[in-house]
C-alpha positions in Angstrom: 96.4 102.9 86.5 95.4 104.1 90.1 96.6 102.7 93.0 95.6 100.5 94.9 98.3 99.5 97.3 98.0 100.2 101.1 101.7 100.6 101.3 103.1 104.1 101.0 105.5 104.7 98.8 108.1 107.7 98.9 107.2 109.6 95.1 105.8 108.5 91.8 108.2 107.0 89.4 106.2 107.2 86.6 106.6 110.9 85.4 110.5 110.4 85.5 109.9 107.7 82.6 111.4 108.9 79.3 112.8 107.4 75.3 112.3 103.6 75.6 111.3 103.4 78.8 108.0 105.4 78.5 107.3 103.9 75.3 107.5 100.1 77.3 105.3 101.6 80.0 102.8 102.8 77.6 103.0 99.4 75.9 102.8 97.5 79.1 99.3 99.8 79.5 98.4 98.6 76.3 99.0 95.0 76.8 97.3 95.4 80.6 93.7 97.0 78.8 93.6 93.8 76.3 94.8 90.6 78.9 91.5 90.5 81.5 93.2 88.3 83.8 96.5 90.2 83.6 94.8 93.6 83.9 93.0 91.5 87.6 96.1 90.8 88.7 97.7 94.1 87.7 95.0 96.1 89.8 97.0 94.7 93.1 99.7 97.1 92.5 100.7 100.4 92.3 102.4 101.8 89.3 105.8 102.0 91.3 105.4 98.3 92.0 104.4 97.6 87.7 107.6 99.3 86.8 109.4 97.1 89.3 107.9 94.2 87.2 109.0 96.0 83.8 112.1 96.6 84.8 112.7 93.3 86.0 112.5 92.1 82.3 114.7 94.9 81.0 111.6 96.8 79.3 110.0 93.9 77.6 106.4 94.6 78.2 105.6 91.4 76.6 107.6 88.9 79.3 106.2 91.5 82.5 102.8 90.4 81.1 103.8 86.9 81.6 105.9 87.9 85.0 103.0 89.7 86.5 100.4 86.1 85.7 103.4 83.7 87.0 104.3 85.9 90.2 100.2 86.0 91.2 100.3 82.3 91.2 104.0 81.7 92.6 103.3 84.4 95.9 100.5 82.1 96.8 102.9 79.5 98.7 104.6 82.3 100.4 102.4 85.1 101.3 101.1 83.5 104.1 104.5 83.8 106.4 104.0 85.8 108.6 105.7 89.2 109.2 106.7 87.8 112.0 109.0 85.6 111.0 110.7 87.4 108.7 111.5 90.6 111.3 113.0 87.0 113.8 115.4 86.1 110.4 116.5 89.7 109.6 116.6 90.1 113.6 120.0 87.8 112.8 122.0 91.0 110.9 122.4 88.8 108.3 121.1 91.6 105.7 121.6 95.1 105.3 120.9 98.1 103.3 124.0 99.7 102.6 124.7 103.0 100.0 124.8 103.4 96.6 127.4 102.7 94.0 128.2 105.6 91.2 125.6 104.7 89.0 122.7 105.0 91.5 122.1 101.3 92.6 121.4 100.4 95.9 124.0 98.0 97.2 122.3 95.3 100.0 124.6 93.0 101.8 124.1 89.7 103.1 126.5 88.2 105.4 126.2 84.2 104.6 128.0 83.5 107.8 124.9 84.7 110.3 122.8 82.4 108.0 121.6 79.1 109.5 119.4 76.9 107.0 117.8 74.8 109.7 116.7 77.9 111.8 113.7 79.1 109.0 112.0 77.6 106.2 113.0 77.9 102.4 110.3 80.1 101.8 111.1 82.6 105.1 114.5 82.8 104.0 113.6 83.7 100.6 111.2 85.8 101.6 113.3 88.1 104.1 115.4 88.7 101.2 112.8 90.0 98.7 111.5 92.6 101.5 114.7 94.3 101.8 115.2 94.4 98.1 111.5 95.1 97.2 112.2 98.2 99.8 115.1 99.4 97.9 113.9 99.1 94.8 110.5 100.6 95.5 112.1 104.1 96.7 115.4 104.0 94.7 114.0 105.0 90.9 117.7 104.1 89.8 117.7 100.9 91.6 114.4 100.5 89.6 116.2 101.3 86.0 119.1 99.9 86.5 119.2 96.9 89.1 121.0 96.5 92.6 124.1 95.2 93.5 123.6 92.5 96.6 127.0 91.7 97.9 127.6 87.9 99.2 130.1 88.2 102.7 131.8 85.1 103.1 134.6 85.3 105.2 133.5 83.4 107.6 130.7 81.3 105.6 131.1 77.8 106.1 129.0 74.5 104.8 126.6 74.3 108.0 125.5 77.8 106.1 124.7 76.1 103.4 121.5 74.3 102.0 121.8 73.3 98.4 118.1 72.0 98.7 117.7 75.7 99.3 119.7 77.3 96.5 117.9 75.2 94.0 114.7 76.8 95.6 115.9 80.0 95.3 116.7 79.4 91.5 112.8 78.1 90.9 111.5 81.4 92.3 113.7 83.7 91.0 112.0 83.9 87.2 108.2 84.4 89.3 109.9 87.4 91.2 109.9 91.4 90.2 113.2 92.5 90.8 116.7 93.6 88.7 119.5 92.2 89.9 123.0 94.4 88.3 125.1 92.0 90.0 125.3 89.4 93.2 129.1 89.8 94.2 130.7 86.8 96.5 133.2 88.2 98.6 136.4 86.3 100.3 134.9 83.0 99.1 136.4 80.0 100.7 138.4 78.1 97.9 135.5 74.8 97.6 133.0 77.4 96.7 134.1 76.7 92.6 132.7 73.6 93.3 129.4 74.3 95.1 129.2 76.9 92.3 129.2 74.3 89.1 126.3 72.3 90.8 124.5 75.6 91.1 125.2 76.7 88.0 122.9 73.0 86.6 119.6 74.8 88.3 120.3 78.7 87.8 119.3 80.8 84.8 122.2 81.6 82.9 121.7 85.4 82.9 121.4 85.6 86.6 125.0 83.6 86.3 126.7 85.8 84.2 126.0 88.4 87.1 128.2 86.3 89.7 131.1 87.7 90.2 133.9 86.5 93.2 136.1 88.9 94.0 138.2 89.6 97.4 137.1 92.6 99.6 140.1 94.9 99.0 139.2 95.0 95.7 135.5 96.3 96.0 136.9 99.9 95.3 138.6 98.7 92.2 137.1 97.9 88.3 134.0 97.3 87.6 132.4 97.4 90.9 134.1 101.0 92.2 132.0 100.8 95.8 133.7 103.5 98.0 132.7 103.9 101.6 129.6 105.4 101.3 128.3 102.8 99.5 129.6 100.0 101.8 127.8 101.9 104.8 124.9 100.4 106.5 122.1 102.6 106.2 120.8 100.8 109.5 117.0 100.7 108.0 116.9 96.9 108.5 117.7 97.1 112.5 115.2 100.4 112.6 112.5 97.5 111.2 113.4 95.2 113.8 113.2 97.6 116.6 110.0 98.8 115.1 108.4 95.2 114.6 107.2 96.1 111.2 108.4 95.9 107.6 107.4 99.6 105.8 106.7 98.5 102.5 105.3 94.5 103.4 105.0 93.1 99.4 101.8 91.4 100.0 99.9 94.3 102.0 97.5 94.7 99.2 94.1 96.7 99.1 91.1 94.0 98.3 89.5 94.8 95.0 86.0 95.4 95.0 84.6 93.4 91.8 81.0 94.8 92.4 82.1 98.2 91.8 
């Protein structure tokens, strides 16, 4: 499928597909040619951005049909913040690229303390944190295959950093939304988070909450999450966007498709 994104992306993932995951790309091809509005809506991205979407669903070229019809609608009532606002909410530090961990995965950290509901919208918030993972997983090809780790600094989180009204809004968007998430580790939780946690828990997919994990920061470095320092380094991309005024890879920068042609 040719591209048709104005972004610029770093290589093409595609070649580097091989066993079951070049057979669900060629199915996903398959099931593009024989879905007219899919295959519309598919047009919109480059293939490094369609893989995002299959990999998002573990392969299944099937549900990324079904991913890529629900995300067109669902980005409707949020592509129109503007890049401005989301450079003033990751203007706050509260997230960062960091390294990787020894599979390959990108880990991104977001420090819930620097986090102030009442200071941006639901859909700002939610939307400065798909740029920085739709960055990493569109020039990471192992972030792509096998998910990202986002860790969850709490130390010094407290309840006037938290919005349950926009949790649960997170949870709605998360099934419209191409990305694979290995794991979201909380980190020096205070003890009432068990509690916020079980109301959570009513409005979150239960896959995305067996990927929860709460552990204490000395033991990062330890089973099953082995993050040494490299991968708990910022990579200082995020503040290099901010100084810049401008997100490099902006999810809705799409070329216009010319229907006549």
């Amino acid at each position: 499928m040719a591209s048709t994104s104005s972004a610029v992306h770093h290589c093409d993932f595609i070649p580097r597909l091989e066993g079951d995951m070049k057979e669900a790309w060629d199915r996903l091809q398959e099931l593009l040619a024989a879905d007219e509005e899919a295959a519309e809506v598919a047009a919109h991205y480059h293939d490094n951005e369609l893989l995002v979407f299959l990999a998002s669903w573990t392969f299944n070229a099937e549900k990324t049909v079904e991913l890529l019809k629900n995300h067109w609608k669902w980005k409707a009532c949020i592509d129109s913040v503007p890049e401005s606002r989301v450079l003033e909410e990751l203007a706050t530090g509260k997230l960062e690229l960091l390294g990787c961990d020894p599979e390959g995965r990108c880990v991104l950290n977001y420090d819930m303390s620097k986090h102030n509901p009442s200071d941006f919208t639901n859909e700002e918030s939610l939307l400065a944190s798909f740029v920085v993972i739709h960055h990493a997983m569109m020039t990471n090809f192992d972030a792509v295959c096998k998910g990202f780790v986002m860790l969850a600094d709490m130390k010094n989180f407290g309840k006037a950093n938290m919005s349950m009204t926009q949790a649960k809004f997170n949870a709605d968007c998360v099934p419209n939304l191409p990305m694979r998430m290995h794991a979201m580790v909380m980190i020096d939780a205070p003890w009432w988070i068990s509690m916020t946690m079980k109301m959570v828990r009513a409005f979150t997919p239960a896959d995305v909450m067996a990927r929860v994990h709460n552990v204490s920061r000395k033991s990062l470095k330890s089973e099953p999450l082995l993050l040494d320092e490299a991968a708990l380094e910022s990579s200082g991309e995020v503040a290099g966007w901010v100084a810049a005024g401008k997100v490099p890879l902006w999810p809705f920068e799409r070329v216009k498709i010319d229907k006549s042609a």
